[in-house]
Chimera marker file (.cmm) of the C-alpha trace (Angstrom):
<marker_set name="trace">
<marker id="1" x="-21.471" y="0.296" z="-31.473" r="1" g="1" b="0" radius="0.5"/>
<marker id="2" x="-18.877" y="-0.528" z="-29.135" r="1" g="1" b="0" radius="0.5"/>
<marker id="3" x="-20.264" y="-1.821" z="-25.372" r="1" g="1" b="0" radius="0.5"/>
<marker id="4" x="-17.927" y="-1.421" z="-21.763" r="1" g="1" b="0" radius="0.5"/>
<marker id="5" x="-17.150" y="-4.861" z="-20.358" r="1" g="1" b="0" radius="0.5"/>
<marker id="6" x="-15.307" y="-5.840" z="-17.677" r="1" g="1" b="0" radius="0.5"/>
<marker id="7" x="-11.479" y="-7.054" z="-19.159" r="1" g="1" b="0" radius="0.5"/>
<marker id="8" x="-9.880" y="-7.082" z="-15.503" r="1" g="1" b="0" radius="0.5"/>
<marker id="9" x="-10.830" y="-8.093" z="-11.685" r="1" g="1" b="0" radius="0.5"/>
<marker id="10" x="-9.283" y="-8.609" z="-8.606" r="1" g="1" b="0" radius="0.5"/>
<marker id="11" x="-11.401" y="-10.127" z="-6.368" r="1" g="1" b="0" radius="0.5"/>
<marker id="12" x="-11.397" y="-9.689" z="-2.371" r="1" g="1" b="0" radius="0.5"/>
<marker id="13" x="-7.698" y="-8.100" z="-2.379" r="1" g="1" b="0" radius="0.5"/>
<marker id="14" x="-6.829" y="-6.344" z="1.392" r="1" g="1" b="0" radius="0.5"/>
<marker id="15" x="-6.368" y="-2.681" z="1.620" r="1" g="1" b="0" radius="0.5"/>
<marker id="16" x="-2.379" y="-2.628" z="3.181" r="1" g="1" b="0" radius="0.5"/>
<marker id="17" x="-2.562" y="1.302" z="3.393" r="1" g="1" b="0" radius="0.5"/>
<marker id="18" x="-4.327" y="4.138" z="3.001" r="1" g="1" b="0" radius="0.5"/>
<marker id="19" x="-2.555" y="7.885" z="2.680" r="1" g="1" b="0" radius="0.5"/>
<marker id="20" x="-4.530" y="10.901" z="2.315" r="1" g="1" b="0" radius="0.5"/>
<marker id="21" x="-1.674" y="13.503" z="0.971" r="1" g="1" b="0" radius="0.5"/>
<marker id="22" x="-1.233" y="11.983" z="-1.894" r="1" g="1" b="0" radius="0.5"/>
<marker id="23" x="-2.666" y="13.420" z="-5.740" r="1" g="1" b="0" radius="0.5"/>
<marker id="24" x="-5.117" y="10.208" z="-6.037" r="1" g="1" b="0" radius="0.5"/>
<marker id="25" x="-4.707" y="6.592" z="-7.366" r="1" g="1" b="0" radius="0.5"/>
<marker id="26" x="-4.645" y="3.240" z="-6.089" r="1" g="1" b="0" radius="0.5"/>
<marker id="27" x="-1.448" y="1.244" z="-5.642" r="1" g="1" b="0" radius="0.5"/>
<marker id="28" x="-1.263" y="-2.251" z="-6.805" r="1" g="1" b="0" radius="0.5"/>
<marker id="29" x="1.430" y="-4.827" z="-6.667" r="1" g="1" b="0" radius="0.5"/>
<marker id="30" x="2.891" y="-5.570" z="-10.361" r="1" g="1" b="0" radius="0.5"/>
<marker id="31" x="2.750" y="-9.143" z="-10.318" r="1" g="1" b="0" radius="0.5"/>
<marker id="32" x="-2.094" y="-8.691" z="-9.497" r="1" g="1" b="0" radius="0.5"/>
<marker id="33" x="-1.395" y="-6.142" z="-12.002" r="1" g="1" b="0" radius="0.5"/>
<marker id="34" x="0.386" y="-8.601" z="-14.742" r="1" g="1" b="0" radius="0.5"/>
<marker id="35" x="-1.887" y="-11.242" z="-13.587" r="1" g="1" b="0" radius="0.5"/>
<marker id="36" x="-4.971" y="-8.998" z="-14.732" r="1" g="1" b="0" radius="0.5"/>
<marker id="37" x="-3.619" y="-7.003" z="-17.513" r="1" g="1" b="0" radius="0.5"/>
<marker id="38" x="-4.067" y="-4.318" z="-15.477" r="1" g="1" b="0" radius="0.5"/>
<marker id="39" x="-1.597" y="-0.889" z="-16.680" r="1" g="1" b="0" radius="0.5"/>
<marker id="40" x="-0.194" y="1.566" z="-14.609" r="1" g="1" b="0" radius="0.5"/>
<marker id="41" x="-2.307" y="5.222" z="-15.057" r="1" g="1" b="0" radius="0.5"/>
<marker id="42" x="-5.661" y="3.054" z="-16.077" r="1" g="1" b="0" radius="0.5"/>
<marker id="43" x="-8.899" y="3.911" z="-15.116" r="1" g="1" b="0" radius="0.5"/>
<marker id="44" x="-10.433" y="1.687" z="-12.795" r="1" g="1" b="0" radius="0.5"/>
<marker id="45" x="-13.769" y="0.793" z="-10.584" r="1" g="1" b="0" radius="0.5"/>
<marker id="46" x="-13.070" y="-0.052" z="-6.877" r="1" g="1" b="0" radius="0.5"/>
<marker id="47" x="-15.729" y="-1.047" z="-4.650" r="1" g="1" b="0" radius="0.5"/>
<marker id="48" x="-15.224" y="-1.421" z="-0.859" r="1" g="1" b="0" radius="0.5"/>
<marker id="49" x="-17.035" y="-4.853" z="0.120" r="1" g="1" b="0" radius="0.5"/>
<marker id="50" x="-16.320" y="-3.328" z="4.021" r="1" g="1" b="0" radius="0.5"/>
<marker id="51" x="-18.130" y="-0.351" z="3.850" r="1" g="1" b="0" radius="0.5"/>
<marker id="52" x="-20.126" y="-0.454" z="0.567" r="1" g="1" b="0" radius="0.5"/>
<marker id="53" x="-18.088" y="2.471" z="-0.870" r="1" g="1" b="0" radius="0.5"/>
<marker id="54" x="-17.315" y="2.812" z="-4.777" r="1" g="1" b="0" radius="0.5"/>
<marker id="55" x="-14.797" y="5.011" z="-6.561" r="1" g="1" b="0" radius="0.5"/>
<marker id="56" x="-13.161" y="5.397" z="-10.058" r="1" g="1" b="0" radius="0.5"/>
<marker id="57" x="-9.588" y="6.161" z="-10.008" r="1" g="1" b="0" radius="0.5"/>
<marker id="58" x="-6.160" y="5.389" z="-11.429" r="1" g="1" b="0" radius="0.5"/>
<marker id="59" x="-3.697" y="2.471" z="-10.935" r="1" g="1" b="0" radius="0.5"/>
<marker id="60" x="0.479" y="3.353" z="-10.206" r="1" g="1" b="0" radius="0.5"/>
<marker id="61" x="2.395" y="-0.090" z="-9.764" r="1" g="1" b="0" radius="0.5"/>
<marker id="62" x="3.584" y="-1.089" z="-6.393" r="1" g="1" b="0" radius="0.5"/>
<marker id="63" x="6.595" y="-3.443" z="-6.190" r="1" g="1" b="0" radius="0.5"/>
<marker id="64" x="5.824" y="-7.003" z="-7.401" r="1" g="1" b="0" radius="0.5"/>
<marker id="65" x="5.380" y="-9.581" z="-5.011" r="1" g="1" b="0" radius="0.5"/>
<marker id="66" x="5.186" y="-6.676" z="-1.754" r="1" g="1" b="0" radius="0.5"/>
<marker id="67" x="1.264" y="-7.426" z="-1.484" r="1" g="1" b="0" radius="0.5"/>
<marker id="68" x="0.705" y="-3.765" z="-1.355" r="1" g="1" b="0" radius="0.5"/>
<marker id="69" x="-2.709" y="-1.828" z="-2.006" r="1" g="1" b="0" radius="0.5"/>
<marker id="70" x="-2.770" y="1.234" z="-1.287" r="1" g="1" b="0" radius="0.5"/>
<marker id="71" x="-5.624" y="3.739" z="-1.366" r="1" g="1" b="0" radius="0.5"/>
<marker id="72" x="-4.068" y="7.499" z="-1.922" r="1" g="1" b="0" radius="0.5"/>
<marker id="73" x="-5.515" y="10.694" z="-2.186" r="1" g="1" b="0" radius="0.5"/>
<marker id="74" x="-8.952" y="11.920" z="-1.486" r="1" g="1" b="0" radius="0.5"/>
<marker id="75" x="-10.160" y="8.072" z="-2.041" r="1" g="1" b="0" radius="0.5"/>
<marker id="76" x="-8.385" y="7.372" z="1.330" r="1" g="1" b="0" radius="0.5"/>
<marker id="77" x="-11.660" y="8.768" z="3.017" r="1" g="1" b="0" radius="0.5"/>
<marker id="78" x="-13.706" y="6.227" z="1.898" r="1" g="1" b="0" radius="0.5"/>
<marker id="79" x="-11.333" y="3.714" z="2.216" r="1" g="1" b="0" radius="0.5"/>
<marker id="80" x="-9.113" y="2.420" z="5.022" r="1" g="1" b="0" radius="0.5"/>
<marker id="81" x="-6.561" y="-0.038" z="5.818" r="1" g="1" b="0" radius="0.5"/>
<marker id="82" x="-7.576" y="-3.997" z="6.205" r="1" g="1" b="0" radius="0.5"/>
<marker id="83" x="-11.146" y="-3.022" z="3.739" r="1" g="1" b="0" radius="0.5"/>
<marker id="84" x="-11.876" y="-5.860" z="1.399" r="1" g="1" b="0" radius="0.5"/>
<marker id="85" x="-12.178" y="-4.388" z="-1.773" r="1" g="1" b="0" radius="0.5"/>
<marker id="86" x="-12.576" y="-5.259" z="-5.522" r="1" g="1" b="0" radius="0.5"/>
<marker id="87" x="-10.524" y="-3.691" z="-8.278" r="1" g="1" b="0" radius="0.5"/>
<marker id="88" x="-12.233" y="-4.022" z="-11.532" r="1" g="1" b="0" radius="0.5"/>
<marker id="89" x="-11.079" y="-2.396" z="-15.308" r="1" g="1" b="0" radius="0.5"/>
<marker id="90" x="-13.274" y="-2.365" z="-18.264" r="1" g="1" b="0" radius="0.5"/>
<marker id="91" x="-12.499" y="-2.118" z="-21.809" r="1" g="1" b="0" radius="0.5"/>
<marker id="92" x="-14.786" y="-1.174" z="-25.460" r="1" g="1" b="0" radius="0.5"/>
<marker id="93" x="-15.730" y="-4.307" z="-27.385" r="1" g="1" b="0" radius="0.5"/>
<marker id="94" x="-17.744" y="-5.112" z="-30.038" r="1" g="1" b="0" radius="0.5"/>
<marker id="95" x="-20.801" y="-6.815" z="-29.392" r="1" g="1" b="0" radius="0.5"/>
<marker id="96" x="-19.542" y="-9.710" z="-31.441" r="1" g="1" b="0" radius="0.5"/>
<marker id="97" x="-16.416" y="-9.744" z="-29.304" r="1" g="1" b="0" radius="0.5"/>
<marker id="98" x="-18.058" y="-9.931" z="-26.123" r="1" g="1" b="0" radius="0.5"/>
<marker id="99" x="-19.837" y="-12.960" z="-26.888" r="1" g="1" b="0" radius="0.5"/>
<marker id="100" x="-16.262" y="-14.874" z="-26.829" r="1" g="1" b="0" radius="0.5"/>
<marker id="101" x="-14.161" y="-12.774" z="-24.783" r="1" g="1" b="0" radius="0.5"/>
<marker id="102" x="-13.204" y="-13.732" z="-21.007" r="1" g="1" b="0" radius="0.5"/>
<marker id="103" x="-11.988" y="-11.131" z="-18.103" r="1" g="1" b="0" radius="0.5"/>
<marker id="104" x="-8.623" y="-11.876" z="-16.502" r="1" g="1" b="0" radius="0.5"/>
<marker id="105" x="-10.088" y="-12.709" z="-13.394" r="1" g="1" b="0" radius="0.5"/>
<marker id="106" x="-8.111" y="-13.240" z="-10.097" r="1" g="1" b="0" radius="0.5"/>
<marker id="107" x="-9.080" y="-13.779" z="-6.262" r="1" g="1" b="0" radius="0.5"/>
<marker id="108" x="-6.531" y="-12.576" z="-4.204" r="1" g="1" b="0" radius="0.5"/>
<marker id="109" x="-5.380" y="-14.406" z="-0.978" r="1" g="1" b="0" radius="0.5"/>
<marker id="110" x="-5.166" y="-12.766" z="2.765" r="1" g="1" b="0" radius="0.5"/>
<marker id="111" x="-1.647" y="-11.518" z="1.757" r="1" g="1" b="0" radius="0.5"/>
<marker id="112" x="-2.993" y="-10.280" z="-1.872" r="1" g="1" b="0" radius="0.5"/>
<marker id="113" x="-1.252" y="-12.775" z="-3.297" r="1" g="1" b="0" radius="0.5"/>
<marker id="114" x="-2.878" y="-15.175" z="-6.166" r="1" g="1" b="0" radius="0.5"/>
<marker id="115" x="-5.106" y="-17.554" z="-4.390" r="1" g="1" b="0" radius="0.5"/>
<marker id="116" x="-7.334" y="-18.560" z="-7.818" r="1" g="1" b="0" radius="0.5"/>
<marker id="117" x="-7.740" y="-17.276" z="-11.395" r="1" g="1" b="0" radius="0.5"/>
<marker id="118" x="-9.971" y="-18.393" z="-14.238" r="1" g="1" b="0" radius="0.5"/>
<marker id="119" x="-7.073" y="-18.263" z="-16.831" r="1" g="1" b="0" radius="0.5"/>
<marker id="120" x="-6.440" y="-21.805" z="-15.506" r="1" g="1" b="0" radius="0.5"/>
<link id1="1" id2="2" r="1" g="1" b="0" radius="0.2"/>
<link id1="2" id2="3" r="1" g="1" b="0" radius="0.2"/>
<link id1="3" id2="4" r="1" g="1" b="0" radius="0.2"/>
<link id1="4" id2="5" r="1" g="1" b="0" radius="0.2"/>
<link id1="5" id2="6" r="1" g="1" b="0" radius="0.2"/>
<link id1="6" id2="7" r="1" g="1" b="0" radius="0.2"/>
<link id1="7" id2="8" r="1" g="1" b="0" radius="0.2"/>
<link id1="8" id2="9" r="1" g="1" b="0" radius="0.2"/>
<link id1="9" id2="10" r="1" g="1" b="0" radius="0.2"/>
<link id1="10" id2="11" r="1" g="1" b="0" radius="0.2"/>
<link id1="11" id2="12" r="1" g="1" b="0" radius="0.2"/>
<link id1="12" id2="13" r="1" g="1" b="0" radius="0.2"/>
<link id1="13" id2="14" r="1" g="1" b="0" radius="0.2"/>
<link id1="14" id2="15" r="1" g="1" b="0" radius="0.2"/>
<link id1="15" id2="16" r="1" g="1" b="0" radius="0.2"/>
<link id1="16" id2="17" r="1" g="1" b="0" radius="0.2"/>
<link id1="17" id2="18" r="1" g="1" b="0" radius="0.2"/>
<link id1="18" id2="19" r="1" g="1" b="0" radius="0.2"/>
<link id1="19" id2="20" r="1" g="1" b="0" radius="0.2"/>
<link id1="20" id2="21" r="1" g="1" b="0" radius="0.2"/>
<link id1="21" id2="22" r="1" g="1" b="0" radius="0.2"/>
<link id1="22" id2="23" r="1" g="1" b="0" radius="0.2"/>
<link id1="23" id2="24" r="1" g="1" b="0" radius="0.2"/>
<link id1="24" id2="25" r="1" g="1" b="0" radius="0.2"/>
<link id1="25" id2="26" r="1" g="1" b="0" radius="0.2"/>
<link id1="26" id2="27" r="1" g="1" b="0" radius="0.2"/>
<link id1="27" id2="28" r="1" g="1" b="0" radius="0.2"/>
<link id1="28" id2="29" r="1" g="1" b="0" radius="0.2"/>
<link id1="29" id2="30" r="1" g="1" b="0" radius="0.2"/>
<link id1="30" id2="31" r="1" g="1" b="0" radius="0.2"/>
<link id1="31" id2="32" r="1" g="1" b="0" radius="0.2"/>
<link id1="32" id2="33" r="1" g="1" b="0" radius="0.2"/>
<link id1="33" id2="34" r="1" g="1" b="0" radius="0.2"/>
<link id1="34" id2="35" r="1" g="1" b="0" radius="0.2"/>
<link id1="35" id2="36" r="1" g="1" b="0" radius="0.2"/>
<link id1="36" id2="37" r="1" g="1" b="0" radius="0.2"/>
<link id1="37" id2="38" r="1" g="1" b="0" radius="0.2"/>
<link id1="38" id2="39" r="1" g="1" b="0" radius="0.2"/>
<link id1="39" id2="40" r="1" g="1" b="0" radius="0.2"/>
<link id1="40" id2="41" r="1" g="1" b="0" radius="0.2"/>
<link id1="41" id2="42" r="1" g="1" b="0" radius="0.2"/>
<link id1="42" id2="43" r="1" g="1" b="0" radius="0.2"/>
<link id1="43" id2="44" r="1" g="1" b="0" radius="0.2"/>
<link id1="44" id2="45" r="1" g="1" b="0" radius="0.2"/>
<link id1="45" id2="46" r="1" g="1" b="0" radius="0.2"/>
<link id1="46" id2="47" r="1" g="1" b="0" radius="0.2"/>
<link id1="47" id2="48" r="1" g="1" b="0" radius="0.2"/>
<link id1="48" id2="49" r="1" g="1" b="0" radius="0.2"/>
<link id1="49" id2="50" r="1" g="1" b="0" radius="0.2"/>
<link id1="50" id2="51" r="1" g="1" b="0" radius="0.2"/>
<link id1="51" id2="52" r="1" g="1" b="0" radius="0.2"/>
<link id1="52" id2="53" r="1" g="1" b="0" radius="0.2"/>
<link id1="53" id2="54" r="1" g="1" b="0" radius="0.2"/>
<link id1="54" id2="55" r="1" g="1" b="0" radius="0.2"/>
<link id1="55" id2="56" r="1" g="1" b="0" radius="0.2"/>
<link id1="56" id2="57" r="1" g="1" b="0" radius="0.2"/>
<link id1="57" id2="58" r="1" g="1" b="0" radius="0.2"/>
<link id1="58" id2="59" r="1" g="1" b="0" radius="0.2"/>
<link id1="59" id2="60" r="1" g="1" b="0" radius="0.2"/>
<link id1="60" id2="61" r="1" g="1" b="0" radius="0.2"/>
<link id1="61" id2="62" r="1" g="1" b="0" radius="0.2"/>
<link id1="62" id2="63" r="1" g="1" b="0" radius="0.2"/>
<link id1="63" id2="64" r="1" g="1" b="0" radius="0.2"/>
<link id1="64" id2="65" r="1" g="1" b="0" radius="0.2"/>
<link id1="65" id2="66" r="1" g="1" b="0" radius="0.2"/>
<link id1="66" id2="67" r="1" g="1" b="0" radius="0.2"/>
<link id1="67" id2="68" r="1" g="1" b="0" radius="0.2"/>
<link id1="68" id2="69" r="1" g="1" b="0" radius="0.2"/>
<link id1="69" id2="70" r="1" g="1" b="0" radius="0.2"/>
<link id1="70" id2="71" r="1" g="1" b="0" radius="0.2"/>
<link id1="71" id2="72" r="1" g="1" b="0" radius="0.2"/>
<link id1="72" id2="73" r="1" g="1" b="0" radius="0.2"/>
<link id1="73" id2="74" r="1" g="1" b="0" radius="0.2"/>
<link id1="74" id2="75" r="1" g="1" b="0" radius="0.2"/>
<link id1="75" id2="76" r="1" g="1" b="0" radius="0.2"/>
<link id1="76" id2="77" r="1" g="1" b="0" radius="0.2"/>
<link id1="77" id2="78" r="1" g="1" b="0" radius="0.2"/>
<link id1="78" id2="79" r="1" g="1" b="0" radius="0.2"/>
<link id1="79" id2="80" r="1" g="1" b="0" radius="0.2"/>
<link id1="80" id2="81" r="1" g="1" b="0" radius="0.2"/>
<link id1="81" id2="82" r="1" g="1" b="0" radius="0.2"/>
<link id1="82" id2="83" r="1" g="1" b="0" radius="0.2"/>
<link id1="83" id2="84" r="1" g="1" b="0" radius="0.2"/>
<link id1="84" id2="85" r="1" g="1" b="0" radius="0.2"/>
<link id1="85" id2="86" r="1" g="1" b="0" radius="0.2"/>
<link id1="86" id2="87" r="1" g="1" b="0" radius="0.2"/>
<link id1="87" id2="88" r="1" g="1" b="0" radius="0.2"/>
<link id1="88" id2="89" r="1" g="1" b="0" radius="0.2"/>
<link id1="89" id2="90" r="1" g="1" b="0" radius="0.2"/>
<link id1="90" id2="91" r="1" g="1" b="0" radius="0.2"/>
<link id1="91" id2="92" r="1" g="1" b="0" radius="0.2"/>
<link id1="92" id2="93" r="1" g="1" b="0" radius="0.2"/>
<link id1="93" id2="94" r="1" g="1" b="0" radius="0.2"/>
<link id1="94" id2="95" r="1" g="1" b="0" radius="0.2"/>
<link id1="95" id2="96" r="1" g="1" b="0" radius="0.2"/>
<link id1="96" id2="97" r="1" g="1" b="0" radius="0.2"/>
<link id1="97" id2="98" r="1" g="1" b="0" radius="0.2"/>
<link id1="98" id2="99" r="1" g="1" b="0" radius="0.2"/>
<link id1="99" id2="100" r="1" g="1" b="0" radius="0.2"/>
<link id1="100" id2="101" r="1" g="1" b="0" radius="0.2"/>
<link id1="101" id2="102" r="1" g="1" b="0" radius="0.2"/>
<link id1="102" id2="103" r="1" g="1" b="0" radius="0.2"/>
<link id1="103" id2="104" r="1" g="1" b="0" radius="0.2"/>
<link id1="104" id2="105" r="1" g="1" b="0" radius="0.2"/>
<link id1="105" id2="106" r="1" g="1" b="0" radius="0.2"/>
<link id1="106" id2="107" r="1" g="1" b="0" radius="0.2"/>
<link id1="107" id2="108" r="1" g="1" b="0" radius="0.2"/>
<link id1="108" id2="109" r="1" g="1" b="0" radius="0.2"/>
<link id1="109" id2="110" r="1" g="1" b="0" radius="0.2"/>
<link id1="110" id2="111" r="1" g="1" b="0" radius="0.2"/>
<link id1="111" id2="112" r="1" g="1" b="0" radius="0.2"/>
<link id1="112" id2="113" r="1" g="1" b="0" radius="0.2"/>
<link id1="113" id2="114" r="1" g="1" b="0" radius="0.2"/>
<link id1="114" id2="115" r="1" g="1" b="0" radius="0.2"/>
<link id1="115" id2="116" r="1" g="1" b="0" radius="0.2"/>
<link id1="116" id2="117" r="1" g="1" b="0" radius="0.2"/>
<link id1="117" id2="118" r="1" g="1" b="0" radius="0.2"/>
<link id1="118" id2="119" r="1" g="1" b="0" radius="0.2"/>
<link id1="119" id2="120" r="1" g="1" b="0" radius="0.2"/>
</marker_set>
């Protein structure tokens, strides 16, 4: 039996945009996204600490060190520019391998940069 766990977070990172004609995804700034393991076109869990919303979509990389996230598409109705959000993927373990392994956490800073990260 394999069990989902959460393998990636960002933590409290700042909407920067949010553009309705767009297919659907979330854009992320590479360096949160190497930080977190994160890969562009995974599946991921967003929840809206502003307005309580949740959503599954996709991640596309936005250039590294910009500080963009951007919600695009239909998602863009539930969430708007300057919403403090939380990005979170999951991955299939084992049990046996969850009892050791440890999420790539990070908490992002006003300018969703790196302020703190349990890889440390």
């Amino acid at each position: 039996m394999l069990i989902k766990t959460l393998k990636s977070k960002i933590h409290r990172a700042t909407v920067t945009d949010a553009k309705v004609d767009y297919p659907g995804s979330i854009g992320i700034d590479s360096d949160l996204l190497e930080a977190t393991g994160l890969v562009p076109y995974e599946l991921v869990l967003v929840a809206d600490a502003t307005n309580g919303n949740r959503l599954e979509t996709y991640v596309v990389p936005e250039p590294a060190g910009s500080g963009k996230i951007t919600i695009l598409g239909a998602a863009a109705h539930l969430m708007k520019k300057d919403d403090i959000i939380i990005i979170m993927g999951f991955g299939l373990l084992t049990p046996e391998e969850a009892k050791t392994f440890k999420p790539k956490v990070i908490v992002a800073n006003e300018k969703n940069g790196i302020k703190k990260t349990n890889q440390n």
